[in-house]
BALOVEX-374586 format. One record per residue: residue in three letters; x negated, y negated, z negated of N, C-alpha, C, O, CB in turn. Coordinates in pm, whole numbers, plus 50000, padded with zeros to 5 digits. Glycine has a CB too. Layout:
<nodes>
alaXYZXYZXYZXYZXYZ...
</nodes>
This chain:
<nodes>
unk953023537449779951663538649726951503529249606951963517849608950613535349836unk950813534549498950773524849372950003514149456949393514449563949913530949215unk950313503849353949593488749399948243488149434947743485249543949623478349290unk947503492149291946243490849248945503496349344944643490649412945993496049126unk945963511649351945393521149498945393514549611944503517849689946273533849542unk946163505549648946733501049754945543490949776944773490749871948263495949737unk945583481049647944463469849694942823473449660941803467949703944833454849609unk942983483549577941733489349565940943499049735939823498449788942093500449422unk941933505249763941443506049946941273493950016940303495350090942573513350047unk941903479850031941893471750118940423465450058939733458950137943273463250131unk939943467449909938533461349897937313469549908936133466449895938403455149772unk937933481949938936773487149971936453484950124935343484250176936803500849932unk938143483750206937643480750315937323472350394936973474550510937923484050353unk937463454150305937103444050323935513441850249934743432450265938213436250284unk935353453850164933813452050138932983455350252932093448450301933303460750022unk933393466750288932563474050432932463463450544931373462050601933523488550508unk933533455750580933523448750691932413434950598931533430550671935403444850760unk932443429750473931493421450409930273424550496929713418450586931313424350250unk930033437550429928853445250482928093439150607927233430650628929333459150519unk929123450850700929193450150832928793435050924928263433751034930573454550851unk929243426050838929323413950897927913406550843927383397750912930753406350856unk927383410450725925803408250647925023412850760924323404850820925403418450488unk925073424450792924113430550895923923422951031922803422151081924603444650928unk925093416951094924133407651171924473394651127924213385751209924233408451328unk924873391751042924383376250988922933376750898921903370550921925703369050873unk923133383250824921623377550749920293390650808919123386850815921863378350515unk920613403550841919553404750912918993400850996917813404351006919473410350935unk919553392151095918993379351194917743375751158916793374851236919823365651189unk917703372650980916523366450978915603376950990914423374251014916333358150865unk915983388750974913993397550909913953398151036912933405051036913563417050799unk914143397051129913763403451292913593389251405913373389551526915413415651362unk913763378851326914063367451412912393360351423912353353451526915413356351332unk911023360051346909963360951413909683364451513909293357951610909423364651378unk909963383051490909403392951576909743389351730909063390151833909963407151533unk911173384751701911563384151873911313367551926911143364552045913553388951903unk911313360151840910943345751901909073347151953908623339952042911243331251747unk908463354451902906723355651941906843366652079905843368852148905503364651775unk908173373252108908193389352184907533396852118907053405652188907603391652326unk907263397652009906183410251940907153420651966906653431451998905663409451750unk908693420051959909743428851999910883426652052911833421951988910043434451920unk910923429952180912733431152227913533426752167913583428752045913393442752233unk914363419852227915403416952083916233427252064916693428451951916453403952089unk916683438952188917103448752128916713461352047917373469451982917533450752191unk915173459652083914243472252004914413470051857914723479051779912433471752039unk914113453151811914073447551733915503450951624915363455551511913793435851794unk916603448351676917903450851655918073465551566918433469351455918603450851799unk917593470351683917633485351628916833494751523917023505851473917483491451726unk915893485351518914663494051441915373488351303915563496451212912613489051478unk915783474251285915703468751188917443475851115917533475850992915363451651226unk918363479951176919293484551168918893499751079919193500150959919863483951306unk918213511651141917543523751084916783517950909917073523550803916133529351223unk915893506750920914883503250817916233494550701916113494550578913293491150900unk917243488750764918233485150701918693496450610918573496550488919163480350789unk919353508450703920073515750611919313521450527919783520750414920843524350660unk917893529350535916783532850485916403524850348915683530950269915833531350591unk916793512550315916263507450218917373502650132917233497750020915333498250256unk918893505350218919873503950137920533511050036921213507149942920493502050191unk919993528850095920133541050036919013541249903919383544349790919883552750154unk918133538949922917253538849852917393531149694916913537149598916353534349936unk917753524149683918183512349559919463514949508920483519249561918263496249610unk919173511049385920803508349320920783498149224921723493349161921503521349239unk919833496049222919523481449068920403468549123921413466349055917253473249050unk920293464249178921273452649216922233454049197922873447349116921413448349321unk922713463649269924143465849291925113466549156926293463549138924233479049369unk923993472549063924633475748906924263464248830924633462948713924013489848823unk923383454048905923633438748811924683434248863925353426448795922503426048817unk924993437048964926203427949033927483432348983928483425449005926293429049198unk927563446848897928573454348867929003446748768930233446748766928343467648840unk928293437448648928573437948534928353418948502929083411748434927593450448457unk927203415548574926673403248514927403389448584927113378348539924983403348537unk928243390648681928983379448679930163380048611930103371248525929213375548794unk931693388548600932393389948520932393407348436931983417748487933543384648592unk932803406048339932743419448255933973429248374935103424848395933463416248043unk933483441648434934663445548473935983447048398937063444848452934423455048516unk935833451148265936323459248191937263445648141938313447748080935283468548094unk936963436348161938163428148065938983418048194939893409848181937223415347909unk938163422948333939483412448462940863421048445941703417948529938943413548695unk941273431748351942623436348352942753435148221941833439048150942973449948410unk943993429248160944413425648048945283441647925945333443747804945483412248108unk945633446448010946443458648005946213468848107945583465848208947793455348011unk946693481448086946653494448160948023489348286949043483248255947073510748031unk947723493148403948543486748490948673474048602949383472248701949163485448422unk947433464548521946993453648531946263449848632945063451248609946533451548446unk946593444448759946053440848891945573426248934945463420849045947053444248979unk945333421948806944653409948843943103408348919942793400849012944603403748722unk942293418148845940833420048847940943426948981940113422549060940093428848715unk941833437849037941843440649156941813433449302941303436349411942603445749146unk942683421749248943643410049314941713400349335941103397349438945463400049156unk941403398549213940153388049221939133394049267938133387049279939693381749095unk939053405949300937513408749408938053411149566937183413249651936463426649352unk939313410949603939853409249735939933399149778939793396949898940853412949755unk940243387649661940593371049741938793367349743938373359849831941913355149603unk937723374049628936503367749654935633374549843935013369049934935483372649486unk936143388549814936073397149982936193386150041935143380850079937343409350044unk937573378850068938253376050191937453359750239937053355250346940153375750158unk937513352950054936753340850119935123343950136934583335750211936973326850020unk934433351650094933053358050137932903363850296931833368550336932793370850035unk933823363150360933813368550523934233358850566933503353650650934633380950580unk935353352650539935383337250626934323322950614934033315450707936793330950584unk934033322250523932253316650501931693320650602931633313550703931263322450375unk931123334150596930183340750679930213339050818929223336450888930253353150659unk931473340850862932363343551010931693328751081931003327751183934623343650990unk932243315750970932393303451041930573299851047930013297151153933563290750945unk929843300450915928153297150954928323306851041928463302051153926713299050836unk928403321151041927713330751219927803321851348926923317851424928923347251281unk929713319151346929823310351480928993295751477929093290051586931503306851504unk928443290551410927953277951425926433277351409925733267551386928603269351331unk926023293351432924633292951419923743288751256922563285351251924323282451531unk924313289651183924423285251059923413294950940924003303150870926033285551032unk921993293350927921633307350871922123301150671921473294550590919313312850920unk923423307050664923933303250537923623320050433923393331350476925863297450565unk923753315550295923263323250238924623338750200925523337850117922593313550120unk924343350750288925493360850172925573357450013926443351749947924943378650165unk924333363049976924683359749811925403353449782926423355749716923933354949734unk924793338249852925773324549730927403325949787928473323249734925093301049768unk927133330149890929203330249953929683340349813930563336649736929743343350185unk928973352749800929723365749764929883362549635930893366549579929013380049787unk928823353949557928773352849434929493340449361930043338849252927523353549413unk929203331949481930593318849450932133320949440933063315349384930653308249572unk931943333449535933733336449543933993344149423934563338349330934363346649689unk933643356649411934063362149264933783354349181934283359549081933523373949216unk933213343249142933173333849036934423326349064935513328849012931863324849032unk934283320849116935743312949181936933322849167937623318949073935623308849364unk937353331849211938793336949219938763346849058939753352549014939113348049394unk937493346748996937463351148860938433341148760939453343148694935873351248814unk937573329248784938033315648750939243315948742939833316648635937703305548831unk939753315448846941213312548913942013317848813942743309748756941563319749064unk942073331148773942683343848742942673340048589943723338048527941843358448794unk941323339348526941543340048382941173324748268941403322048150940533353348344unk940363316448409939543305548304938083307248317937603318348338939893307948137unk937263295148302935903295648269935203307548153934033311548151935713281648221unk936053310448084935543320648005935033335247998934243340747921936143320747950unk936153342448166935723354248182934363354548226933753365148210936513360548260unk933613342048295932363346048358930943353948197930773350448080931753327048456unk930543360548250929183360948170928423355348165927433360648215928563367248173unk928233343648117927233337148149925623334748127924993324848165927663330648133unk925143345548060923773349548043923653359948198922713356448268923523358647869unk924143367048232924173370548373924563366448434924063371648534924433377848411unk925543356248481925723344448596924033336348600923173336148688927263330748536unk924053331048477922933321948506921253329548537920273324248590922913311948367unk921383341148492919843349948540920043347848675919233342348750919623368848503unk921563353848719920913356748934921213342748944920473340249039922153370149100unk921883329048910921523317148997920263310448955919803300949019922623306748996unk919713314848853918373308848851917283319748960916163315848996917833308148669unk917653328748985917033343749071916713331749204915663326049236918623361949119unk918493330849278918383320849368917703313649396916903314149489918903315849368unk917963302549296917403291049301915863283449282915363272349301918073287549236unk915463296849232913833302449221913013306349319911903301849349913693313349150unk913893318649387913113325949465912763316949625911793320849690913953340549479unk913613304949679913253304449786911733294449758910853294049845914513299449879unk911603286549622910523277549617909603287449610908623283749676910463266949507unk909393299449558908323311549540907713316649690906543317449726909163325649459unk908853319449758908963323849878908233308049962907233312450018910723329149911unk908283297549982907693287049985906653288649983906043288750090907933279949919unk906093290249883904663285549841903983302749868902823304249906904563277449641unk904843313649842903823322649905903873325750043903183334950087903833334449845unk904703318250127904193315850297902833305050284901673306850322905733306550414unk903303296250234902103279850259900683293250182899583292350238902733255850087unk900753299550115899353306650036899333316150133898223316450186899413313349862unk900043323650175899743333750280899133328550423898223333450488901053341150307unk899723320150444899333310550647897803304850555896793306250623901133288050739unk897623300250446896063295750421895053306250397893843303950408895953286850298unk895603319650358894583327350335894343334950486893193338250514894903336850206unk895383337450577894993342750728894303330150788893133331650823896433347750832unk894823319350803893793307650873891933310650792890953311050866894633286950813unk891833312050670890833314250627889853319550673888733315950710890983317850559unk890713333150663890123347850762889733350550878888773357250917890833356550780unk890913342550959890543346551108890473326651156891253322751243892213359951212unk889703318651102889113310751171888123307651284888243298651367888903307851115unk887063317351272885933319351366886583329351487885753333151569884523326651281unk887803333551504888553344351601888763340751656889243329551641889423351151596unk888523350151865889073341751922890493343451921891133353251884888583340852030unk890923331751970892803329151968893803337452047895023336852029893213314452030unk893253344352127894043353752231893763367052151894573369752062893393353952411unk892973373452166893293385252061893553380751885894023388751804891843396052070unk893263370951862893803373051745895383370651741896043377651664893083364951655unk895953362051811897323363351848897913382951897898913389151861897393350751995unk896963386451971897893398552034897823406251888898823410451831897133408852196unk896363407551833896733417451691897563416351642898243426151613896123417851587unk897913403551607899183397951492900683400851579901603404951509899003376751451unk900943398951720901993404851751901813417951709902513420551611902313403251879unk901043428351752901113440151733901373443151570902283450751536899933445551795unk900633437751488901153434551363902583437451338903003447851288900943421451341unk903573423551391904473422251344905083433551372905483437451263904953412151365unk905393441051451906083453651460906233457651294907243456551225905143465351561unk904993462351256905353467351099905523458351043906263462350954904483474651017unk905363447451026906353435950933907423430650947907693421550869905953425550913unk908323434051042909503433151131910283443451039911333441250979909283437351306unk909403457251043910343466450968910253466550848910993475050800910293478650995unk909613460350763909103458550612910033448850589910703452850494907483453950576unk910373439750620910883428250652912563434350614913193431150513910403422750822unk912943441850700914413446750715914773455950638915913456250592914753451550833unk913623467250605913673476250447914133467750308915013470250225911923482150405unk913333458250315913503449950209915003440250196915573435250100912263441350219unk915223440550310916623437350337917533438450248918083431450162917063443650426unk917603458050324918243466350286918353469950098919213475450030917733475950373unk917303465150073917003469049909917733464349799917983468749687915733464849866unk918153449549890918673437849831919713435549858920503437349766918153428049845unk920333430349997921513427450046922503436250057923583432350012921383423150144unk922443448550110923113459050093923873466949969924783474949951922423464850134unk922713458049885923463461749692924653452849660925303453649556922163456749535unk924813446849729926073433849710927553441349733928473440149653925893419249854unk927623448249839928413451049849929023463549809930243465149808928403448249924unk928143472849775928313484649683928123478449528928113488649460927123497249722unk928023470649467928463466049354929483460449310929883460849194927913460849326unk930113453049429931723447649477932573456349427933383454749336932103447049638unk932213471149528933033484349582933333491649432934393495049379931943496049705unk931963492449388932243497349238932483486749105932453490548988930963505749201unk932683475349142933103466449030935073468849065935733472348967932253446549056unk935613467449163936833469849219937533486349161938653487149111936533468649388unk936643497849182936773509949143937043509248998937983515748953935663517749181unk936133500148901936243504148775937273496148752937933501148661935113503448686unk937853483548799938953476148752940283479448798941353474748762938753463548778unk939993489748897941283495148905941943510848856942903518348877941423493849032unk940443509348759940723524748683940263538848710940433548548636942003527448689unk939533538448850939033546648902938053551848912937913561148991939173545748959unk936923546848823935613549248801935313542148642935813532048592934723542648933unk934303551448587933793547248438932453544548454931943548948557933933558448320unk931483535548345930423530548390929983526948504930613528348610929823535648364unk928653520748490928483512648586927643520048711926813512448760927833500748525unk927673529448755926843537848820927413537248924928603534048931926603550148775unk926563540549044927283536549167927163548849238926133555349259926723523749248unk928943552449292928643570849351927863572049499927833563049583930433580449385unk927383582349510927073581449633927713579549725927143572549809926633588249660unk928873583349755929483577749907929783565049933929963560250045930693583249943unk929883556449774929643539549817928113532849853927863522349912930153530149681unk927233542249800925533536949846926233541950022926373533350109923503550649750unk926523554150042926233556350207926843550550277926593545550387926393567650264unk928133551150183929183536150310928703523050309928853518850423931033531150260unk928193514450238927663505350273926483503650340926333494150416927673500650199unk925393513950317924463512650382924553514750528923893508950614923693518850329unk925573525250549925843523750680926703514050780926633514050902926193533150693unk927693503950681928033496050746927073486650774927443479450867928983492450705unk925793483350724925173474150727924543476150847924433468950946924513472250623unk924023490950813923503492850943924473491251065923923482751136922943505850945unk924963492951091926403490851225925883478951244925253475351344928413490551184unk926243469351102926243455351183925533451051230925703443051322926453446451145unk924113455751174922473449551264922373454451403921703449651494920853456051190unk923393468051402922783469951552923703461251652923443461051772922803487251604unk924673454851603925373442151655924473432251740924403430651862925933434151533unk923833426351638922763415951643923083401951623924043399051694922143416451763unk922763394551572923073380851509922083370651586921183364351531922783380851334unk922433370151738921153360251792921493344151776920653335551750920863363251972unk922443342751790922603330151716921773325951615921083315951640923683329851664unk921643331651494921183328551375919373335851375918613336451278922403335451255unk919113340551515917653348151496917113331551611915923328751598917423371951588unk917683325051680917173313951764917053302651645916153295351603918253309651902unk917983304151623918103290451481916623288751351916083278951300919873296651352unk916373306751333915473305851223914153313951240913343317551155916193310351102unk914223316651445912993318951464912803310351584912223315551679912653333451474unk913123300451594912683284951663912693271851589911743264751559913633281351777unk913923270251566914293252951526913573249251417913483237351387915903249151481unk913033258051353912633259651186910783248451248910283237551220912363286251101unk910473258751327908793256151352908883266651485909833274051510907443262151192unk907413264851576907623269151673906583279451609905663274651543907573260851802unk906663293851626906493305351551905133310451672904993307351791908153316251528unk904633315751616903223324051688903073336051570903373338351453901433312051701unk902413341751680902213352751565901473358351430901673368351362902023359351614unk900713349651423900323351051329901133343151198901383349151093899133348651357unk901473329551221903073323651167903903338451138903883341351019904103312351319unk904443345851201905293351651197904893363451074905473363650965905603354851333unk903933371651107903193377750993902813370550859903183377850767902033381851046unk902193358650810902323353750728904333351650644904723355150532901443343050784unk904883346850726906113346050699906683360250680907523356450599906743338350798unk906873371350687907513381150679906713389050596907233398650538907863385950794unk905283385750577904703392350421905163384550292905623389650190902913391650410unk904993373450314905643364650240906983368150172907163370450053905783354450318unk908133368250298909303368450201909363380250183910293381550103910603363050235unk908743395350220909213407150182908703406550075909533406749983909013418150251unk907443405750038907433402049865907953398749762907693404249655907033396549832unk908643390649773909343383749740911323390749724911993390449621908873372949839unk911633394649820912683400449836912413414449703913093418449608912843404050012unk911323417549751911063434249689910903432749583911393440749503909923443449730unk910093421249538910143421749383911393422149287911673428349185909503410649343unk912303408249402913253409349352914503423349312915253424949216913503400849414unk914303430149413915013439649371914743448749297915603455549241915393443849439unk913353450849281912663461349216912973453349014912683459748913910553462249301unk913383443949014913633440448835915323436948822915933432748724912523422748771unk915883440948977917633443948975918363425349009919543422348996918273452348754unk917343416349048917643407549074918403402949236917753403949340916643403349034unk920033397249233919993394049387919593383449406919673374549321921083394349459unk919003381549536918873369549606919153369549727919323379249801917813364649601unk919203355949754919063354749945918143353849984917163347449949919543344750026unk918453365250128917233371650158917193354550305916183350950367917413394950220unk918393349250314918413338650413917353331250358916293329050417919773330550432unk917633327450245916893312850217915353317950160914383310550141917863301850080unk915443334050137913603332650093912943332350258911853326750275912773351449978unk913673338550374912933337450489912413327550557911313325350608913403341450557unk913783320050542913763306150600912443294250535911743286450598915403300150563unk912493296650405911453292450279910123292550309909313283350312911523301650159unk909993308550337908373313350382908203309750534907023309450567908063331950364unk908973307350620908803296550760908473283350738907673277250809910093294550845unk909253277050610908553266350622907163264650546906143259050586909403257250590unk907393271050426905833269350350904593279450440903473279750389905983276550154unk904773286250551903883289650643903743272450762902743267450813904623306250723unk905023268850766904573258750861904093245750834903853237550923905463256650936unk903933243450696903723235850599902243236550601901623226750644904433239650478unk901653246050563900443251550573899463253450655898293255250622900543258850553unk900123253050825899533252650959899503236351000898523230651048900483262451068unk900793230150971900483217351001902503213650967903513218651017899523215051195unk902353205350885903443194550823904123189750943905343190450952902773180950736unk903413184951032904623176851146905063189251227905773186851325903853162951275unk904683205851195904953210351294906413214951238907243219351318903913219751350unk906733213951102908463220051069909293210551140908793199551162909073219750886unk910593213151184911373204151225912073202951069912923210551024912283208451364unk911593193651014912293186750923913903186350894914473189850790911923175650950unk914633179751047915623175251069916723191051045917863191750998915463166951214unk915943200451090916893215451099916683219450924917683224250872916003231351239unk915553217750843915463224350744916553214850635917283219650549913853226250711unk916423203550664917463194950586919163202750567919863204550467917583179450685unk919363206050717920493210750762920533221650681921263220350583920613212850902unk919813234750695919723244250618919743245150481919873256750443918933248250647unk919663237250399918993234550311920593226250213920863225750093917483225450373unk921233221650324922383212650285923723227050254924553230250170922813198750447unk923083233050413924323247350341923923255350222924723260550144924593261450457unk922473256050212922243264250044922853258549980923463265849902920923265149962unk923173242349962923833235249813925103238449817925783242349722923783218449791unk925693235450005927283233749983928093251749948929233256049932928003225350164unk926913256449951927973273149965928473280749845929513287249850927073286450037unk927953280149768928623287249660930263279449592931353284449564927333287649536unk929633263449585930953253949544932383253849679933593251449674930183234849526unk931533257349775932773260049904933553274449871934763276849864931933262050086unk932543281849856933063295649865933913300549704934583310249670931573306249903unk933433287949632934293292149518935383290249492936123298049430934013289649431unk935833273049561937303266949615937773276849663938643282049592937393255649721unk937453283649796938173290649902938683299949813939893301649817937383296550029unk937773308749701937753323249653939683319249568940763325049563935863328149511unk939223309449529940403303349391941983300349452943063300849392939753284549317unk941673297149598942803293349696943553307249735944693311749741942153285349840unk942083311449760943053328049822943513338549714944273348149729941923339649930unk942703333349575943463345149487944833338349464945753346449451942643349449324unk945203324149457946523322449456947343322349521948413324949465946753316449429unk947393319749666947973330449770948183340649739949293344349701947363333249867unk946953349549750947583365249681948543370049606949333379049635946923370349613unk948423361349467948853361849361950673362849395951383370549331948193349349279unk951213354149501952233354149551952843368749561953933371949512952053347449662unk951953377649634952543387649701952253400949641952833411149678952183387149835unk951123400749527950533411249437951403411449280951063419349192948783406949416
</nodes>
């Protein structure tokens, strides 16, 4: 089997398992309110958010086609016709983007997809050609996207938990709690659509950044059977379920009620949606986690556990510079045997 073919299947099928493995790592968060208040089962929860996953993954393609182009140019990771470097550098960024993921899943860790996926192809880009292949008017749009969106997401939980306290002050506390569970049901699934809009473009932009560098696709357009294969691996993986990481960031964060929970999940779906709707990625981890605390911020300051958001907060910094080492390690490994 030619080479290129060869490693061009193993990234499509280390993208899918990317996927696969996104779906219950970072969908954890859109569903991890719902089930810390019981507004839902954790398996109803699982599942609904799995359907609203693939549903919003099919739906989009703007990300996926910033992701095609704006961290390295596809068109120049191969030097010549024949040329398997650029092939070689979105498999070693695959491989360290799932072992990231794998080790925060096992450690309960709500760490960010993006910054893993986007540190590594920067990193094993690096590796391959030098600081120069990156783009850096599109590198720096989605890490300022990042690095933006969770303070936004912040402050529109802390503005959202002040405008419902506003509203339902004079309410009594038992039905206004049961509304807001009943609530969250549809913000549970708004929550996981929006997901899908965003996170799911990561890896069908991978799939087709890999396709065009190995010669197999022109422009940046993404075919349909890579929107359906990813969207459906994603979905697979949510119906997995990521409870580890749904206890971590629908407890330790703040102790969640329901109306907390609704403020927080209008919050970051906003936020998520906008983002995708102007082709921007972000993490959908750190805007959730964000709008938990600037909702719990907003209800009462001593009620965040501080000590967990620090923690969280320490893996947003360390992940992209981890995942970019790893990405740079494994394309030279590779490099051995490619």
């Amino acid at each position: 089997m030619d080479t290129i073919l060869l490693i061009t299947i193993l990234v499509v099928i280390f993208a899918l398992v990317f996927d696969f493995i996104n779906g219950f790592h970072d969908t954890a968060n859109a569903i991890a309110t719902s089930v810390s208040t019981r507004a839902l089962k954790p398996r109803t929860a699982v599942y609904m958010a799995a359907v609203m996953n693939f549903v919003g993954a099919i739906t989009f393609v703007g990300v996926a086609k910033a992701l095609t182009k704006d961290i390295v140019d596809p068109f120049t990771l191969n030097a010549y016709e024949g040329d398997i470097t650029g092939s070689v550098v979105i498999l070693a960024a695959l491989l360290s983007a799932i072992t990231w993921n794998l080790l925060t899943w096992y450690f309960g860790i709500p760490s960010s997809s993006s910054h893993t996926l986007i540190g590594s192809v920067a990193g094993a880009a690096i590796a391959a050609a030098g600081f120069n292949i990156l783009n850096y008017e599109g590198f720096i749009k989605i890490i300022q996207a990042l690095i933006f969106s969770p303070l936004l997401a912040f402050a529109a939980g802390f503005l959202m938990m002040t405008i419902l306290k506003t509203i339902f002050k004079d309410m009594n506390l038992y039905r206004t709690n049961k509304g807001f569970r009943t609530m969250q049901i549809g913000t549970a699934a708004l929550q996981s659509f929006t997901h899908g809009t965003n996170d799911a473009q990561k890896a069908m932009g991978i799939i087709t950044l890999a396709l065009i560098a190995g010669g197999l696709h022109q422009g940046d357009d993404i075919p349909f059977w890579v929107r359906f294969a990813a969207a459906a691996a994603m979905g697979l993986g949510t119906s997995v379920g990521g409870y580890k990481i749904i206890k971590t960031v629908g407890g330790k964060i703040m102790k969640i009620r329901p109306v907390n929970g609704v403020a927080a999940d209008l919050a970051s779906a906003s936020i998520i949606f906008g983002a995708t709707l102007i082709h921007l990625p972000v993490s959908t981890t750190h805007v959730i986690s964000s709008s938990i605390m600037g909702v719990g911020t907003a209800h009462r300051v001593k009620g965040v556990k501080w000590g967990m958001a620090r923690k969280i907060v320490t893996t947003w910094v360390i992940t992209m510079p981890i995942s970019a080492v790893m990405a740079a390690l494994i394309y030279y490994i590779l490099s051995l045997f490619f």
